[in-house]
N, C-alpha and C positions, 0 to 999 in steps of 0.2 A: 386454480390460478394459472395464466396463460405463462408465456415465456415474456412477453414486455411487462405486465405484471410484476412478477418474479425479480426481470433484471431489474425493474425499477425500483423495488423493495430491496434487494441490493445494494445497490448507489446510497441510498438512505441510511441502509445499516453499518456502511464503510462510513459516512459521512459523519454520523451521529455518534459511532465510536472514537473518531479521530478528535471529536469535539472532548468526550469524556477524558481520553488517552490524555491529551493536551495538560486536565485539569490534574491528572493524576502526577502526571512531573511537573505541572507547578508547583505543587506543594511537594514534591520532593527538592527542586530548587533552591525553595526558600528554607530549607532546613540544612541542606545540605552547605557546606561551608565553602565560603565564595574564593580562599586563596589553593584550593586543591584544580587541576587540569585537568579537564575534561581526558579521558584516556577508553582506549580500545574496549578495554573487559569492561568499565562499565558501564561505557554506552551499548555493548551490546548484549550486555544482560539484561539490559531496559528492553531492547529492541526483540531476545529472542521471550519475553515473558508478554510483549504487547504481538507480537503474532501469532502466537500462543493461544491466546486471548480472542482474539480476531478471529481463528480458526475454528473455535471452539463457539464462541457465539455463533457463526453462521452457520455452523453446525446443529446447532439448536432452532435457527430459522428452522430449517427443514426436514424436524418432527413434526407431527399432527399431534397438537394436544388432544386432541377429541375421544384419539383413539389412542390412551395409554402408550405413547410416544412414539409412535409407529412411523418410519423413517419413509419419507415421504422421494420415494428414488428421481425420478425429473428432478425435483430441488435439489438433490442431494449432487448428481452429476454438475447440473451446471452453474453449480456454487463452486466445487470444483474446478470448472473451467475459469470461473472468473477467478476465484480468488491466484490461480496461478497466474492470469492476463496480470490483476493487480501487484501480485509480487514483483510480477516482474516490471511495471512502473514504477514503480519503490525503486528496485534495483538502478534502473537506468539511471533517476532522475537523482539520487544520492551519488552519483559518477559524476553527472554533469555536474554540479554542484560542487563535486570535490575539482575536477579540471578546473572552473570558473576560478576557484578562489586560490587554487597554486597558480595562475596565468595572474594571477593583481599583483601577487607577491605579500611583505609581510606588513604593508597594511592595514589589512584588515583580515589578521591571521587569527584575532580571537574570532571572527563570526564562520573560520572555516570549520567546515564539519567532520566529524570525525568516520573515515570510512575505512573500509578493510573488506575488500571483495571475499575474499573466505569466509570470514565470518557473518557477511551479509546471506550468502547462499546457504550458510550452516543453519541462520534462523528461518529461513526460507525452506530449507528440506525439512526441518526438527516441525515445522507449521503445517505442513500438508502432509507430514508422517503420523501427525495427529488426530488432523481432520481425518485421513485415511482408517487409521486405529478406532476413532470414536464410530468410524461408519460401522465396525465391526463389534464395538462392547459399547453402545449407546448411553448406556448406565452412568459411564465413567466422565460422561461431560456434563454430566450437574457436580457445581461446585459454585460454592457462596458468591464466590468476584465474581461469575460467571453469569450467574443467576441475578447479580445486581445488573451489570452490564446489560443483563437481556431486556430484564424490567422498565430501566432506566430508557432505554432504545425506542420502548413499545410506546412509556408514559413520554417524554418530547417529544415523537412523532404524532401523538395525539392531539399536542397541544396547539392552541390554532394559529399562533404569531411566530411561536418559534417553532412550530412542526413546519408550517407551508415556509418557513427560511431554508432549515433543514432538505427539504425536497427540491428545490430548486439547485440545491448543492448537490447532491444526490441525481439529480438530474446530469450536471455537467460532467461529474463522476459517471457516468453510465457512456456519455457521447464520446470520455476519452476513453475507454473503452470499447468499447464497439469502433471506434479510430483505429486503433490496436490491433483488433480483425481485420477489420479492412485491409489495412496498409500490410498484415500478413501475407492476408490472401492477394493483393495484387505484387508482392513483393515474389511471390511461388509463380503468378502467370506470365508475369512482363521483365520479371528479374526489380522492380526498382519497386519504392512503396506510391501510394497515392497522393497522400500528403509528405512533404517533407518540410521540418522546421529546422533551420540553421542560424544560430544568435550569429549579431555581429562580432563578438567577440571571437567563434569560433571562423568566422568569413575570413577577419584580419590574419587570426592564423593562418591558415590555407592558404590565402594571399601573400603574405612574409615565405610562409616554408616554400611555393612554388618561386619565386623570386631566387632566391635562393639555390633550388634546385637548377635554373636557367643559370645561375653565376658557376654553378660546381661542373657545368659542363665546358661553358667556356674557359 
């Protein structure tokens, strides 16, 4: 399997798990009792057991069933690399998100999310210290949720209405990724990125705070 191969099976497997992940806390939702607040510990108990999970499946991509699990190193690196690219879009875009909705006020302070930069990098380091870990005792990443998740992954990518929806998802998951690269690596040659995206929300800002800044001089 080549590397655009590979990263495209990728995109798919991120894609395809977020759809399950989804269904896993809906039905914890609806059990769970609607006058309790959302709070820190256990949004991110949820958060460090779904990258957990995450880690551990793509970890399983890149065994060779064929050959009594035999750890297939190309797959295994730059699964690695992507999955750190993806954390770290997790990361950013749970930030924007949390800014967006302290800038509305209160709103619409039930739809704001619950974030905590420590705890976001703590499920983020606990996630690639695993994937790191299972590169080393293989054995220890079969486990039943693990093993469904994987299954589940293989059978709706198969299927042909909602596997080719799934890939085209999986797709756009790859471009912003590989964007990601990109805008690295031009941000290391030219000092700035290639793409730059700025909401208007965030423009207004800048524009109030410089105003501002012109008034504190005069």
């Amino acid at each position: 399997m080549n590397l655009i191969d590979f990263a495209f099976r990728l995109g798919i497997i991120f894609a395809v798990f977020g759809f399950l992940w989804i269904l896993v806390r809906s039905v914890f939702r609806f059990i769970r009792p609607h006058n309790i607040e959302k709070n820190v510990i256990e949004e991110y108990s949820f958060k460090f057991v779904q990258y957990f999970f995450l880690a551990d499946v793509t970890f399983l991509f890149c065994l060779d069933k064929n050959e009594s699990s035999k750890i297939l190193p190309f797959q295994l690196f730059f699964s690695a690399f992507i999955l750190i690219l993806y954390f770290i879009g997790k990361l950013q875009n749970n930030q924007k998100r949390g800014v967006f909705f302290q800038g509305i006020g209160d709103s619409l302070k039930f739809l704001q999310p619950v974030f905590n930069l420590y705890a976001e990098i703590a499920s983020i380091v606990f996630a690639l210290g695993m994937f790191t870990f299972f590169s080393f005792y293989p054995n220890f990443a079969y486990n039943p949720i693990s093993n469904w998740f994987y299954d589940s992954i293989l059978g709706i990518e198969k299927t042909p209405i909602i596997g080719f929806v799934f890939k085209i998802i999986g797709f756009f998951i790859l471009i912003s990724l590989f964007n990601k690269i990109l805008n690295g690596f031009f941000y290391l040659i030219s000092g700035k990125p290639l793409i730059t995206t700025t909401s208007s929300f965030q423009a207004k800002k800048e524009n109030e705070s410089s105003k501002f800044d012109d008034y504190e001089e005069l």
